[in-house]
Backbone as CSV, one residue per row, in Angstrom:
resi,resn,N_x,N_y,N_z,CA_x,CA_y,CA_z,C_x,C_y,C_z
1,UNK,48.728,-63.782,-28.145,47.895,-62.790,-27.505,46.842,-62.306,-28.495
2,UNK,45.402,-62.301,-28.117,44.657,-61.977,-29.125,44.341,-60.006,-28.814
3,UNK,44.268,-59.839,-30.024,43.941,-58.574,-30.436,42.458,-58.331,-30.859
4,UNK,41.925,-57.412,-30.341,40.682,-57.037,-30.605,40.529,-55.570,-31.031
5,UNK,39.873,-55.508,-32.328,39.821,-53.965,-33.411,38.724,-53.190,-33.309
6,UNK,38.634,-52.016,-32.623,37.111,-51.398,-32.306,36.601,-50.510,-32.926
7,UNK,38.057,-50.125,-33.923,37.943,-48.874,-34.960,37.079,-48.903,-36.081
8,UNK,36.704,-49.729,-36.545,35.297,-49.993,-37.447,33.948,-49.765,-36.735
9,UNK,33.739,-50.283,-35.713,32.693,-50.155,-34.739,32.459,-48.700,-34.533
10,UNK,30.870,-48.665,-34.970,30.675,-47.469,-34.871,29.264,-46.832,-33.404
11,UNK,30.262,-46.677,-32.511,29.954,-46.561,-31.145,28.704,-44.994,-30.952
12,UNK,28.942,-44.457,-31.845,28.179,-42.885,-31.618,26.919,-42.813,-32.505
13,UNK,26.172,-44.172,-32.943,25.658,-43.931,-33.945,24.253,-43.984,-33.266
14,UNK,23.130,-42.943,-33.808,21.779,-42.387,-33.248,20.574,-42.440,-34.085
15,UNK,20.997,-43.171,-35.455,19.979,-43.319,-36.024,18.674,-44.522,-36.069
16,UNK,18.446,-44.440,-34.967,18.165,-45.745,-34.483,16.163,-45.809,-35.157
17,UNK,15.551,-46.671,-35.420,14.325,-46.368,-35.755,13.432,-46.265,-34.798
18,UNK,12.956,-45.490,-34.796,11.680,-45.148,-33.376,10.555,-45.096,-33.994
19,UNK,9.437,-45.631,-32.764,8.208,-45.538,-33.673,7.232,-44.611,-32.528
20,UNK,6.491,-44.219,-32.965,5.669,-43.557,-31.787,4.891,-44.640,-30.690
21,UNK,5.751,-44.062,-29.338,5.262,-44.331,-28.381,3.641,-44.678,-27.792
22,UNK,2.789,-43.716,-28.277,1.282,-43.670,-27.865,0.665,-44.623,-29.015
23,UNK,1.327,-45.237,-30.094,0.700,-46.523,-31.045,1.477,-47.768,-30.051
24,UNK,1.781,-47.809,-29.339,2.020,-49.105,-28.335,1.276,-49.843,-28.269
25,UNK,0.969,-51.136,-28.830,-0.191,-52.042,-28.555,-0.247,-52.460,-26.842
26,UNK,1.178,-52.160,-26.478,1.412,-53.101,-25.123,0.884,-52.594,-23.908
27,UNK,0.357,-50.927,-24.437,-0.213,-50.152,-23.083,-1.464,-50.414,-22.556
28,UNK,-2.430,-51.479,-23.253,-3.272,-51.789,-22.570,-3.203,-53.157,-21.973
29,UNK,-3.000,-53.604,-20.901,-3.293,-55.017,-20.178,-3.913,-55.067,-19.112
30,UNK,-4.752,-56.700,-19.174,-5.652,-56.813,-18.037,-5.406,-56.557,-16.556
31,UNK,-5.516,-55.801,-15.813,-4.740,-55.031,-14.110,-4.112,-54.587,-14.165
32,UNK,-3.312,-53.904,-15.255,-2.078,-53.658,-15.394,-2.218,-52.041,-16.240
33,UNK,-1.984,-50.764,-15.560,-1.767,-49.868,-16.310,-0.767,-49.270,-16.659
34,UNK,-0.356,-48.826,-17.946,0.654,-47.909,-18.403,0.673,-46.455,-19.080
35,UNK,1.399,-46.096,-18.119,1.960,-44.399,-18.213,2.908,-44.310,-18.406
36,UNK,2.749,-43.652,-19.896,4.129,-42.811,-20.765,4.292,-41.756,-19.904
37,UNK,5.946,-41.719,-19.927,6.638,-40.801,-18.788,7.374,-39.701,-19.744
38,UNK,7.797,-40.311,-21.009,8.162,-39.447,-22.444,8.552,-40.600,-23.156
39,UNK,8.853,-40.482,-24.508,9.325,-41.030,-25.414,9.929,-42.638,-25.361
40,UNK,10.895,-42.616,-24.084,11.527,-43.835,-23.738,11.092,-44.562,-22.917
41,UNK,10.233,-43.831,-22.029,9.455,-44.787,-20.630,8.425,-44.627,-19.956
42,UNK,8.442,-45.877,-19.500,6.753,-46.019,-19.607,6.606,-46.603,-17.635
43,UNK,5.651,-45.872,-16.960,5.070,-46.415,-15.484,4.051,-47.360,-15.675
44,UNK,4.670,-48.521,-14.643,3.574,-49.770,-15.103,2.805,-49.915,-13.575
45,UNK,1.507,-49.825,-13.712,0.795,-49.874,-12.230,-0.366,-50.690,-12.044
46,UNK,-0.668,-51.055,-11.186,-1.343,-51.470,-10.395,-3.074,-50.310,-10.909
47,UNK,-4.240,-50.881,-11.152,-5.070,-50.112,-11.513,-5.235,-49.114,-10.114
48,UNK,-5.089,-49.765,-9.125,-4.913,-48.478,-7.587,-3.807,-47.837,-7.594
49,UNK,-3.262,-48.119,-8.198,-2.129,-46.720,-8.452,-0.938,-47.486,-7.700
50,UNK,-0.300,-48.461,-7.231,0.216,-49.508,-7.054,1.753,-49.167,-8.064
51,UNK,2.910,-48.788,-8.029,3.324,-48.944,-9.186,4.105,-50.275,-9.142
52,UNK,4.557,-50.837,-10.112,5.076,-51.916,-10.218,6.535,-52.074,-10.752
53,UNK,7.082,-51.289,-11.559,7.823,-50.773,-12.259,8.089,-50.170,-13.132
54,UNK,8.657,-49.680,-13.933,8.933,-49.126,-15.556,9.875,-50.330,-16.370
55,UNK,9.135,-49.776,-18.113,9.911,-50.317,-19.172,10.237,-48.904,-19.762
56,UNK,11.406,-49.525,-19.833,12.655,-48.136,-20.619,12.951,-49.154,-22.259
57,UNK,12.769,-48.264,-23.436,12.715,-48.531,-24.831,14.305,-47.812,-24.925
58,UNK,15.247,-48.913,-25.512,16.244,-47.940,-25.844,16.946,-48.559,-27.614
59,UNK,17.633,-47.995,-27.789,18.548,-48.431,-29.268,19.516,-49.627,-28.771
60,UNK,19.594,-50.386,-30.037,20.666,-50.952,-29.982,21.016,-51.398,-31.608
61,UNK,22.307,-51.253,-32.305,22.546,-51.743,-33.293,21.689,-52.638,-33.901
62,UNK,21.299,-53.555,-33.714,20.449,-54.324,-34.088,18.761,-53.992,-34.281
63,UNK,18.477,-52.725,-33.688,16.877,-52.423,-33.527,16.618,-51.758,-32.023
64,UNK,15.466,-51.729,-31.826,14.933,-51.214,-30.420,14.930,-52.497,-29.821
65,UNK,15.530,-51.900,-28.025,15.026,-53.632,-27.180,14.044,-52.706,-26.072
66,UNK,13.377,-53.403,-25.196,13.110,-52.510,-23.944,13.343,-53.625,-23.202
67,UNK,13.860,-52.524,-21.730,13.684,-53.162,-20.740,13.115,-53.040,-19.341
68,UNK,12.514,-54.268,-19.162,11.619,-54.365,-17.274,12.870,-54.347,-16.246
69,UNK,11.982,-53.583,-14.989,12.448,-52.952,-14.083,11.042,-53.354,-13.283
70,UNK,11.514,-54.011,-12.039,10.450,-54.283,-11.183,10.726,-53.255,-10.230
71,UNK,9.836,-52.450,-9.359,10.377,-52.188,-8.041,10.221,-52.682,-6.921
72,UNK,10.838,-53.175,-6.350,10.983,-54.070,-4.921,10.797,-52.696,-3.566
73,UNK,9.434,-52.986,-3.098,8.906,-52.022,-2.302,9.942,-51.802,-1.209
74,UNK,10.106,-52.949,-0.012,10.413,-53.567,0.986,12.384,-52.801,0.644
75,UNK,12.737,-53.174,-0.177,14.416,-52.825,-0.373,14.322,-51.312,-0.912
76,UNK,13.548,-50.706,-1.322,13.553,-49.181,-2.297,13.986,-49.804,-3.159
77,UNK,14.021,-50.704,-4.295,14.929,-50.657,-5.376,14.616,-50.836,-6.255
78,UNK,15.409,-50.909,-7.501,14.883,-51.570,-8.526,15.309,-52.233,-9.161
79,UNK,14.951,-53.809,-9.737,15.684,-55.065,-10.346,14.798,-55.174,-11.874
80,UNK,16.019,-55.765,-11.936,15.930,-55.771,-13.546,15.697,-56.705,-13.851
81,UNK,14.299,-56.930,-14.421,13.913,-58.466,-14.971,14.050,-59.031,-16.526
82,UNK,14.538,-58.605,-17.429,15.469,-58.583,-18.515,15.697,-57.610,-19.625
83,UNK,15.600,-57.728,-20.631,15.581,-57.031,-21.652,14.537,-57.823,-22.732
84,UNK,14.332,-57.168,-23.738,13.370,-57.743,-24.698,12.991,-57.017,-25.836
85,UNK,12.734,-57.842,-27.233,12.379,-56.875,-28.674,11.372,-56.943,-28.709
86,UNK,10.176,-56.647,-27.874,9.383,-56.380,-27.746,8.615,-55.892,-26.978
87,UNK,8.123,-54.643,-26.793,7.237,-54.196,-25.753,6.009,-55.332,-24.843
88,UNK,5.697,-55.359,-25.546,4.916,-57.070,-25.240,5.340,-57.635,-24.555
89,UNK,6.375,-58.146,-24.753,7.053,-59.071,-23.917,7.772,-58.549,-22.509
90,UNK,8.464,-57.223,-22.571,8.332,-56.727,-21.460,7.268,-56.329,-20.449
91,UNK,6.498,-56.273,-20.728,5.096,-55.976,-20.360,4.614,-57.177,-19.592
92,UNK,4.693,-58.606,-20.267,4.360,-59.917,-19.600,4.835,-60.032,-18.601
93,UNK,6.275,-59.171,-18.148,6.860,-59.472,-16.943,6.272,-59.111,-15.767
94,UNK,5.084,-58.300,-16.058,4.683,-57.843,-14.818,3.148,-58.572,-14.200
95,UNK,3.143,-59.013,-15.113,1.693,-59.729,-15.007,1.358,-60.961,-14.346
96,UNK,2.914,-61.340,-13.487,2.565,-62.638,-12.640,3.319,-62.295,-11.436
């Protein structure tokens, strides 16, 4: 039977590196606008005001990831189109 040890793992930890939000290279793209909502997230729209979804910036042991969130008009919802270490790259998700 395998055993797995979680007591080293340090689950509460907040020191995560953040960089300021409004130096985002990723907030400007071609049709594509972005609005900081605070610190962690960002409204991605349509230049008519169209929204498309949000990217949420969060911690993870390893560094910052963010992740896309499309919203699917037709269902109310919202799907998750992956995660990513880079704002950039979340950002590409919306652009096709």
């Amino acid at each position: 039977m395998t055993t797995l040890d979680f007591t080293s793992t340090d689950f509460t930890r907040t020191d995560f590196t953040r960089t300021d939000f409004t130096r985002t290279p990723a907030l400007t793209r071609p049709g594509l606008h972005l609005v900081p909502l605070h610190d962690e997230l960002w409204r991605v729209t349509r230049p008519s005001g169209e929204v498309l979804g949000y990217v949420e910036r969060f911690g993870v042991r390893a560094g910052l990831r963010f992740r896309a969130k499309r919203f699917i008009v037709r269902q109310r919802r919202f799907v998750e189109m992956g995660e990513f270490w880079s704002m950039d790259d979340a950002v590409d998700c919306f652009g096709f």
